[in-house]
N, C-alpha and C positions, 0 to 999 in steps of 0.2 A: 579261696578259703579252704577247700578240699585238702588242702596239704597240709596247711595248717592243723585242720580238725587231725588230720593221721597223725600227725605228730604230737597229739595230746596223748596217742596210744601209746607212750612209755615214759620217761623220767621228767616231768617237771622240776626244774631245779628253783628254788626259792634264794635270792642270795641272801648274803650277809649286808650290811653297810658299815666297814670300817670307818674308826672314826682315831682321827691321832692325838695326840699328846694333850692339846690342846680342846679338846672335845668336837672337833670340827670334822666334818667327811676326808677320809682317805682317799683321794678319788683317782688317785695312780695305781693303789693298793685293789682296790675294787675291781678296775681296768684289767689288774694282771690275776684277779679270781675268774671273772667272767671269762675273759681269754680261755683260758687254762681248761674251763667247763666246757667252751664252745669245740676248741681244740680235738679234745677224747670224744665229741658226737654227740653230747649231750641234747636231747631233743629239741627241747625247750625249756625257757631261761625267763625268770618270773624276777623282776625288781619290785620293789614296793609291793611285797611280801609280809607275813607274820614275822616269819626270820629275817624280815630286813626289816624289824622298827618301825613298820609304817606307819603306825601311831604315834611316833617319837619324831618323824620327821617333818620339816616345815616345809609349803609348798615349793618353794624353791628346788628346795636336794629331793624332792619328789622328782620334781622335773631333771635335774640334773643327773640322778641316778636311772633314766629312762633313757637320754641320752649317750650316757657313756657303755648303756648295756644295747644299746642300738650298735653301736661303733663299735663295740670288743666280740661281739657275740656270733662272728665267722654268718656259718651257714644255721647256728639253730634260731627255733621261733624265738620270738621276744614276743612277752605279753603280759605287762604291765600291771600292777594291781590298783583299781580304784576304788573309790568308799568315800564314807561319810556324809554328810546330808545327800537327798537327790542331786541339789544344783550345783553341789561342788563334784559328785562323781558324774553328773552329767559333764559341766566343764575338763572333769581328768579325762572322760571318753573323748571328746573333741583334743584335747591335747594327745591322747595316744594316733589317734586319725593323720594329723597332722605329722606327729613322728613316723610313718608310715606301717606302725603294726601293724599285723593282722587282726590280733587277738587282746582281751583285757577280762584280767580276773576281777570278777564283785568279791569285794567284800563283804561278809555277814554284815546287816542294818549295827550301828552303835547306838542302841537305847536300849532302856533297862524293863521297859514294858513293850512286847511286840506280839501279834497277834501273827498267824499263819497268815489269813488274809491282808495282814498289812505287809506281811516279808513277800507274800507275792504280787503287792501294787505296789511297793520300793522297785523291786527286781524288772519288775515289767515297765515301768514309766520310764527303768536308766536305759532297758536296752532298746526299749524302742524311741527313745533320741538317737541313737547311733546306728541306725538299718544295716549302714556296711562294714560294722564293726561285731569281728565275730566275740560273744561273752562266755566266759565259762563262770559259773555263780558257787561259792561257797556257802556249800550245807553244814550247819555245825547245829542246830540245832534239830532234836530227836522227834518233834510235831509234824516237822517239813517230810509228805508222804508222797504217793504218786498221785493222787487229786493237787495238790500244791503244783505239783513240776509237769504232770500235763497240761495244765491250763496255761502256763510257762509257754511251754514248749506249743501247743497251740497261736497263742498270742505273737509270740519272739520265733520267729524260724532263725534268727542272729543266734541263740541260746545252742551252744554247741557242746557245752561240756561240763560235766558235773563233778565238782571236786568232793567229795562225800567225806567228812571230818567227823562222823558220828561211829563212836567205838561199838558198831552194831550191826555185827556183819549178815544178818538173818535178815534185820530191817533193812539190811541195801541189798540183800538179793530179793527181798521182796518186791520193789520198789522195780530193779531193774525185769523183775519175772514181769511184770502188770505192762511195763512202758516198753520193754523191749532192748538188748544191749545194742543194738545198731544205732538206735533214735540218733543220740548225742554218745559222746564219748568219756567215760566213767572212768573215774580218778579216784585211788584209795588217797583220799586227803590228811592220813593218818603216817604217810612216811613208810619207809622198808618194812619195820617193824611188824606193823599189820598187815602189808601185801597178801601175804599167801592162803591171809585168813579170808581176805576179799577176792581174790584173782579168780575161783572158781565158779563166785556168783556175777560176776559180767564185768568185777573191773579190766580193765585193759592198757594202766598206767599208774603209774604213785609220782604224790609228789615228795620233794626230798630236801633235806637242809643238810643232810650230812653230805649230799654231791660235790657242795662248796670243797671238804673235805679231802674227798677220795671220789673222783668222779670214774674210778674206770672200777672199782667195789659197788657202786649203784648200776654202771651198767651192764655187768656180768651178773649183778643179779637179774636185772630184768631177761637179760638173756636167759636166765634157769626157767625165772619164771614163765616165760614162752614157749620155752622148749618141752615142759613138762618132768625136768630133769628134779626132781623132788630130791635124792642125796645131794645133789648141788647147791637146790635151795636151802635145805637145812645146813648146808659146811657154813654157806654164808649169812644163814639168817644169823647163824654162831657169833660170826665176829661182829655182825650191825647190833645186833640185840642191847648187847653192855652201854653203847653208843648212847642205843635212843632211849633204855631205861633211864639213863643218869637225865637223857633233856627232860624227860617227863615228872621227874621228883619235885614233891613241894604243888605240884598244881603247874606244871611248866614253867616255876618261873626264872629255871635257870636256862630255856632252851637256848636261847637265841647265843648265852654265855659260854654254853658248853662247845657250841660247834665256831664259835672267835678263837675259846682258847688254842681250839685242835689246831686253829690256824696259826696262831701268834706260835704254839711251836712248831710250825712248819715252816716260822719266817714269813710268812704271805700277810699277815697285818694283824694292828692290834686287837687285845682283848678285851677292852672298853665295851660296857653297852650304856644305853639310854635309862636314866629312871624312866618307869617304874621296874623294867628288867631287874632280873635280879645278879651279883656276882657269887660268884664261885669261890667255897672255900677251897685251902692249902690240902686237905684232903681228896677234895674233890678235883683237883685242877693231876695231884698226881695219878686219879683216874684217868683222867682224859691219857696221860702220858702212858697209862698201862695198856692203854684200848689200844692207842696208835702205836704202840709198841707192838701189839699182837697184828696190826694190819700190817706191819711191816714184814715181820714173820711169814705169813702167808703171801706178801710179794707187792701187796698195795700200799 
Protein backbone atom coordinates (compact mmCIF):
# COMPACT_ATOMS: atom_id res chain seq x y z
CA UNK A 1 0.00 0.00 0.00
CA UNK A 2 3.10 2.22 0.54
CA UNK A 3 3.17 3.03 -3.07
CA UNK A 4 -0.05 3.67 -3.39
CA UNK A 5 -0.01 6.18 -0.31
CA UNK A 6 3.18 7.92 -2.37
CA UNK A 7 1.24 8.46 -5.15
CA UNK A 8 -1.50 10.21 -3.46
CA UNK A 9 1.58 12.84 -3.18
CA UNK A 10 0.70 14.58 -6.54
CA UNK A 11 -2.25 14.90 -9.01
CA UNK A 12 -5.40 12.87 -8.32
CA UNK A 13 -7.29 13.00 -11.48
CA UNK A 14 -11.04 12.88 -10.88
CA UNK A 15 -12.58 11.80 -14.39
CA UNK A 16 -15.32 12.85 -16.39
CA UNK A 17 -18.20 10.17 -17.44
CA UNK A 18 -19.22 10.76 -21.04
CA UNK A 19 -22.37 10.16 -21.90
CA UNK A 20 -23.55 10.09 -25.91
CA UNK A 21 -26.34 11.18 -27.91
CA UNK A 22 -28.62 9.07 -26.47
CA UNK A 23 -27.99 9.90 -22.63
CA UNK A 24 -26.13 6.49 -22.07
CA UNK A 25 -22.15 6.19 -21.00
CA UNK A 26 -19.56 6.71 -23.61
CA UNK A 27 -17.53 4.06 -22.54
CA UNK A 28 -15.00 3.94 -25.61
CA UNK A 29 -14.92 7.86 -25.18
CA UNK A 30 -14.03 7.51 -21.37
CA UNK A 31 -11.52 4.41 -22.29
CA UNK A 32 -9.64 6.93 -24.73
CA UNK A 33 -9.75 9.91 -21.64
CA UNK A 34 -8.35 7.66 -18.89
CA UNK A 35 -5.78 6.28 -21.43
CA UNK A 36 -4.58 9.65 -22.47
CA UNK A 37 -4.20 10.55 -18.35
CA UNK A 38 -2.58 7.32 -17.66
CA UNK A 39 -0.26 7.85 -20.72
CA UNK A 40 1.37 11.62 -19.61
CA UNK A 41 2.10 9.84 -15.57
CA UNK A 42 -0.79 11.01 -14.17
CA UNK A 43 -0.57 9.53 -10.53
CA UNK A 44 -3.71 8.59 -9.79
CA UNK A 45 -6.98 8.14 -11.48
CA UNK A 46 -10.25 8.47 -9.41
CA UNK A 47 -13.66 7.20 -11.17
CA UNK A 48 -16.82 7.85 -9.48
CA UNK A 49 -15.74 11.12 -8.61
CA UNK A 50 -17.73 14.53 -7.95
CA UNK A 51 -16.55 15.21 -11.73
CA UNK A 52 -17.79 11.97 -12.79
CA UNK A 53 -21.57 12.37 -11.61
CA UNK A 54 -21.44 10.03 -8.96
CA UNK A 55 -24.64 11.05 -7.80
CA UNK A 56 -26.16 10.81 -11.22
CA UNK A 57 -24.89 7.28 -11.85
CA UNK A 58 -26.66 3.88 -11.39
CA UNK A 59 -24.87 1.15 -9.82
CA UNK A 60 -24.11 -0.55 -12.73
CA UNK A 61 -22.04 2.33 -14.78
CA UNK A 62 -20.53 2.75 -11.19
CA UNK A 63 -19.27 -0.62 -11.64
CA UNK A 64 -18.61 -0.36 -15.22
CA UNK A 65 -16.70 2.83 -15.00
CA UNK A 66 -14.29 1.15 -12.33
CA UNK A 67 -13.70 -1.41 -14.62
CA UNK A 68 -12.84 0.35 -17.75
CA UNK A 69 -10.64 2.77 -15.62
CA UNK A 70 -8.88 -0.51 -14.14
CA UNK A 71 -8.10 -1.68 -17.90
CA UNK A 72 -7.10 1.97 -19.54
CA UNK A 73 -5.20 3.38 -16.68
CA UNK A 74 -1.39 2.10 -17.65
CA UNK A 75 0.72 2.18 -14.51
CA UNK A 76 -1.31 5.02 -12.44
CA UNK A 77 -3.25 4.25 -8.96
CA UNK A 78 -6.86 3.66 -9.49
CA UNK A 79 -9.09 4.31 -6.54
CA UNK A 80 -12.48 4.44 -7.00
CA UNK A 81 -15.05 6.68 -5.22
CA UNK A 82 -17.57 5.19 -2.81
CA UNK A 83 -20.58 6.61 -0.77
CA UNK A 84 -23.88 6.75 0.17
CA UNK A 85 -25.60 4.84 3.03
CA UNK A 86 -22.81 2.68 5.14
CA UNK A 87 -24.04 -0.84 3.49
CA UNK A 88 -24.11 0.35 0.08
CA UNK A 89 -20.46 2.02 0.45
CA UNK A 90 -19.52 -0.92 2.59
CA UNK A 91 -20.56 -3.16 -0.58
CA UNK A 92 -18.79 -0.49 -3.34
CA UNK A 93 -15.48 -1.08 -0.73
CA UNK A 94 -15.85 -5.03 -1.35
CA UNK A 95 -16.35 -4.38 -4.92
CA UNK A 96 -13.22 -2.09 -5.23
CA UNK A 97 -11.27 -5.13 -3.36
CA UNK A 98 -12.34 -7.54 -5.64
CA UNK A 99 -11.42 -5.08 -8.72
CA UNK A 100 -7.92 -5.30 -7.28
CA UNK A 101 -7.41 -1.45 -6.20
CA UNK A 102 -5.55 -0.37 -3.73
CA UNK A 103 -7.26 2.53 -2.81
CA UNK A 104 -11.18 4.10 -2.53
CA UNK A 105 -12.14 7.71 -1.97
CA UNK A 106 -15.30 8.28 0.87
CA UNK A 107 -17.43 10.33 0.06
CA UNK A 108 -18.72 13.14 2.34
CA UNK A 109 -22.14 11.29 4.34
CA UNK A 110 -25.29 12.45 2.03
CA UNK A 111 -27.73 13.75 4.75
CA UNK A 112 -28.91 17.14 5.44
CA UNK A 113 -28.38 16.75 9.23
CA UNK A 114 -24.80 15.38 10.36
CA UNK A 115 -23.05 15.76 13.54
CA UNK A 116 -18.99 15.65 13.70
CA UNK A 117 -19.56 12.66 15.78
CA UNK A 118 -21.69 10.86 13.30
CA UNK A 119 -19.20 11.91 10.02
CA UNK A 120 -16.65 10.09 12.12
CA UNK A 121 -18.78 6.81 12.97
CA UNK A 122 -19.89 6.81 9.08
CA UNK A 123 -16.14 7.17 8.12
CA UNK A 124 -14.98 4.61 10.77
CA UNK A 125 -17.61 1.72 10.44
CA UNK A 126 -16.88 1.94 6.23
CA UNK A 127 -13.22 1.51 6.66
CA UNK A 128 -13.04 -0.78 9.07
CA UNK A 129 -15.01 -3.34 6.99
CA UNK A 130 -12.41 -3.05 4.53
CA UNK A 131 -8.92 -3.64 6.70
CA UNK A 132 -7.01 -4.09 3.43
CA UNK A 133 -8.27 -1.54 1.58
CA UNK A 134 -6.42 1.70 1.82
CA UNK A 135 -9.37 4.99 2.27
CA UNK A 136 -8.63 8.47 1.63
CA UNK A 137 -12.03 10.32 3.20
CA UNK A 138 -13.37 13.71 1.74
CA UNK A 139 -13.49 16.65 4.04
CA UNK A 140 -15.80 19.15 2.76
CA UNK A 141 -17.12 20.14 5.77
CA UNK A 142 -15.51 23.28 8.06
CA UNK A 143 -16.50 21.27 11.80
CA UNK A 144 -14.36 18.35 10.71
CA UNK A 145 -10.96 19.26 12.92
CA UNK A 146 -7.95 17.31 14.14
CA UNK A 147 -9.95 15.63 17.25
CA UNK A 148 -12.40 14.32 14.40
CA UNK A 149 -9.34 12.83 12.08
CA UNK A 150 -7.26 11.72 14.90
CA UNK A 151 -9.67 9.52 16.50
CA UNK A 152 -9.96 8.45 12.61
CA UNK A 153 -6.77 7.87 12.15
CA UNK A 154 -6.32 6.16 15.61
CA UNK A 155 -9.31 3.66 14.99
CA UNK A 156 -8.56 3.04 10.88
CA UNK A 157 -4.60 2.63 10.41
CA UNK A 158 -6.43 1.76 6.39
CA UNK A 159 -7.20 5.85 6.52
CA UNK A 160 -4.32 7.03 4.47
CA UNK A 161 -5.23 10.21 2.94
CA UNK A 162 -6.99 13.37 3.39
CA UNK A 163 -8.58 15.07 0.42
CA UNK A 164 -9.24 18.61 2.36
CA UNK A 165 -12.23 20.37 0.14
CA UNK A 166 -12.69 23.12 2.71
CA UNK A 167 -11.75 26.76 1.05
CA UNK A 168 -9.59 27.38 4.40
CA UNK A 169 -6.17 27.11 4.20
CA UNK A 170 -5.19 28.27 7.87
CA UNK A 171 -7.84 25.51 9.16
CA UNK A 172 -5.86 22.93 7.03
CA UNK A 173 -2.58 23.87 8.17
CA UNK A 174 -3.82 23.88 11.48
CA UNK A 175 -5.16 20.49 11.49
CA UNK A 176 -1.93 19.28 9.58
CA UNK A 177 0.53 21.45 12.43
CA UNK A 178 -1.60 19.32 15.46
CA UNK A 179 -1.54 15.58 13.52
CA UNK A 180 1.47 15.97 11.70
CA UNK A 181 2.20 16.04 7.56
CA UNK A 182 3.69 12.59 7.36
CA UNK A 183 0.54 10.86 9.44
CA UNK A 184 -1.54 10.40 6.02
CA UNK A 185 -1.08 11.98 2.95
CA UNK A 186 -2.86 15.58 2.37
CA UNK A 187 -4.72 16.56 -0.71
CA UNK A 188 -5.84 20.14 -1.52
CA UNK A 189 -9.21 18.77 -2.62
CA UNK A 190 -10.00 22.23 -4.02
CA UNK A 191 -8.15 21.58 -7.66
CA UNK A 192 -4.99 23.68 -9.12
CA UNK A 193 -6.61 26.70 -8.33
CA UNK A 194 -5.98 26.57 -4.61
CA UNK A 195 -2.71 24.45 -4.57
CA UNK A 196 -0.29 27.01 -3.65
CA UNK A 197 -2.59 28.47 -1.10
CA UNK A 198 -2.38 24.90 0.53
CA UNK A 199 0.99 23.40 -0.57
CA UNK A 200 3.08 25.40 2.24
CA UNK A 201 0.91 24.26 5.10
CA UNK A 202 1.54 20.19 4.47
CA UNK A 203 -0.53 19.59 1.24
CA UNK A 204 1.53 17.43 -0.77
CA UNK A 205 -0.96 16.65 -3.87
CA UNK A 206 -4.28 18.33 -5.43
CA UNK A 207 -6.87 16.82 -6.80
CA UNK A 208 -7.99 17.77 -10.48
CA UNK A 209 -10.85 17.75 -13.14
CA UNK A 210 -9.33 19.86 -15.53
CA UNK A 211 -6.27 16.78 -15.91
CA UNK A 212 -9.27 15.09 -17.88
CA UNK A 213 -8.30 18.21 -20.03
CA UNK A 214 -4.74 19.08 -20.36
CA UNK A 215 -2.97 16.50 -18.32
CA UNK A 216 0.71 17.52 -18.99
CA UNK A 217 -0.66 21.68 -17.71
CA UNK A 218 -1.52 19.76 -14.17
CA UNK A 219 1.50 18.00 -14.18
CA UNK A 220 4.16 20.66 -14.83
CA UNK A 221 2.34 22.35 -12.40
CA UNK A 222 2.88 20.07 -9.67
CA UNK A 223 6.26 19.85 -10.82
CA UNK A 224 6.53 23.97 -9.87
CA UNK A 225 4.93 23.32 -7.08
CA UNK A 226 7.64 20.84 -5.86
CA UNK A 227 10.24 22.40 -7.08
CA UNK A 228 9.58 25.68 -5.29
CA UNK A 229 9.73 27.39 -8.56
CA UNK A 230 7.10 30.29 -7.44
CA UNK A 231 7.39 32.43 -11.21
CA UNK A 232 6.44 29.02 -12.66
CA UNK A 233 3.75 28.65 -10.36
CA UNK A 234 2.28 31.95 -10.96
CA UNK A 235 2.93 31.61 -15.29
CA UNK A 236 0.58 28.61 -14.73
CA UNK A 237 -1.66 29.30 -11.88
CA UNK A 238 -2.40 32.20 -14.96
CA UNK A 239 -3.53 29.99 -17.41
CA UNK A 240 -5.58 27.32 -14.80
CA UNK A 241 -7.10 30.10 -12.88
CA UNK A 242 -9.87 31.38 -15.83
CA UNK A 243 -10.41 27.53 -16.13
CA UNK A 244 -11.51 26.73 -12.57
CA UNK A 245 -13.17 30.35 -12.02
CA UNK A 246 -15.65 29.58 -14.73
CA UNK A 247 -16.27 25.75 -12.90
CA UNK A 248 -16.86 27.43 -9.69
CA UNK A 249 -19.72 29.99 -10.74
CA UNK A 250 -23.32 29.78 -9.66
CA UNK A 251 -22.30 27.38 -6.54
CA UNK A 252 -20.41 24.81 -9.06
CA UNK A 253 -22.99 24.12 -10.77
CA UNK A 254 -21.54 24.11 -14.07
CA UNK A 255 -18.30 22.23 -13.03
CA UNK A 256 -18.54 19.09 -14.05
CA UNK A 257 -20.09 21.06 -17.68
CA UNK A 258 -17.27 23.15 -18.07
CA UNK A 259 -14.44 20.61 -18.15
CA UNK A 260 -16.96 18.00 -20.92
CA UNK A 261 -17.16 21.02 -23.08
CA UNK A 262 -13.18 21.56 -23.04
CA UNK A 263 -13.34 18.10 -24.08
CA UNK A 264 -16.17 17.80 -26.72
CA UNK A 265 -13.93 20.57 -28.38
CA UNK A 266 -10.93 18.58 -28.18
CA UNK A 267 -13.10 15.75 -30.05
CA UNK A 268 -12.55 13.39 -26.91
CA UNK A 269 -16.42 13.25 -26.05
CA UNK A 270 -19.59 14.75 -25.56
CA UNK A 271 -20.90 17.64 -23.53
CA UNK A 272 -23.86 16.24 -21.97
CA UNK A 273 -24.16 16.02 -18.12
CA UNK A 274 -26.63 14.41 -15.85
CA UNK A 275 -29.48 16.55 -14.15
CA UNK A 276 -29.10 18.08 -11.53
CA UNK A 277 -25.71 19.35 -13.28
CA UNK A 278 -26.12 22.26 -14.75
CA UNK A 279 -25.27 23.28 -18.75
CA UNK A 280 -23.38 25.91 -20.06
CA UNK A 281 -24.34 28.90 -21.87
CA UNK A 282 -23.31 30.22 -25.75
CA UNK A 283 -21.36 32.54 -23.72
CA UNK A 284 -19.93 30.53 -21.48
CA UNK A 285 -19.01 27.60 -23.67
CA UNK A 286 -17.06 30.44 -26.04
CA UNK A 287 -15.00 30.80 -22.73
CA UNK A 288 -14.01 27.49 -22.33
CA UNK A 289 -12.85 28.09 -26.24
CA UNK A 290 -10.91 31.22 -25.19
CA UNK A 291 -9.10 29.44 -22.00
CA UNK A 292 -8.16 26.48 -24.37
CA UNK A 293 -7.07 28.71 -26.86
CA UNK A 294 -4.64 30.42 -24.42
CA UNK A 295 -3.46 26.70 -23.28
CA UNK A 296 -2.57 26.22 -26.61
CA UNK A 297 -0.59 29.29 -27.01
CA UNK A 298 1.48 28.44 -24.21
CA UNK A 299 2.14 24.69 -25.76
CA UNK A 300 -0.49 22.61 -23.93
Amino acid sequence: MATSVDALRGVTAITVTPFDGAGAPDWSGYEAIVARMGEAGVQVITPNGNTSEFYALSRTEWQRANEVTAAAAGASVVMPGVGYDVGTAKDMAVAVQQLGAPLAMLHQPVHPHQSVAGWVAYNREIAQSAPGLGFVLYVKDTRIGSDALGSLFDACPNVVGIKYAVPDPLRFGEICASLGTDRVAWSCGLAERWAPSFWPLGAAGFTSGGVNVAPRLSLDYLAALRSGDQGEVRRLWALIAPFEELRAEDATARNVAVVKEALAQQGLCGATVRPPAGDLSPQQREQVTEILASWAEAGY
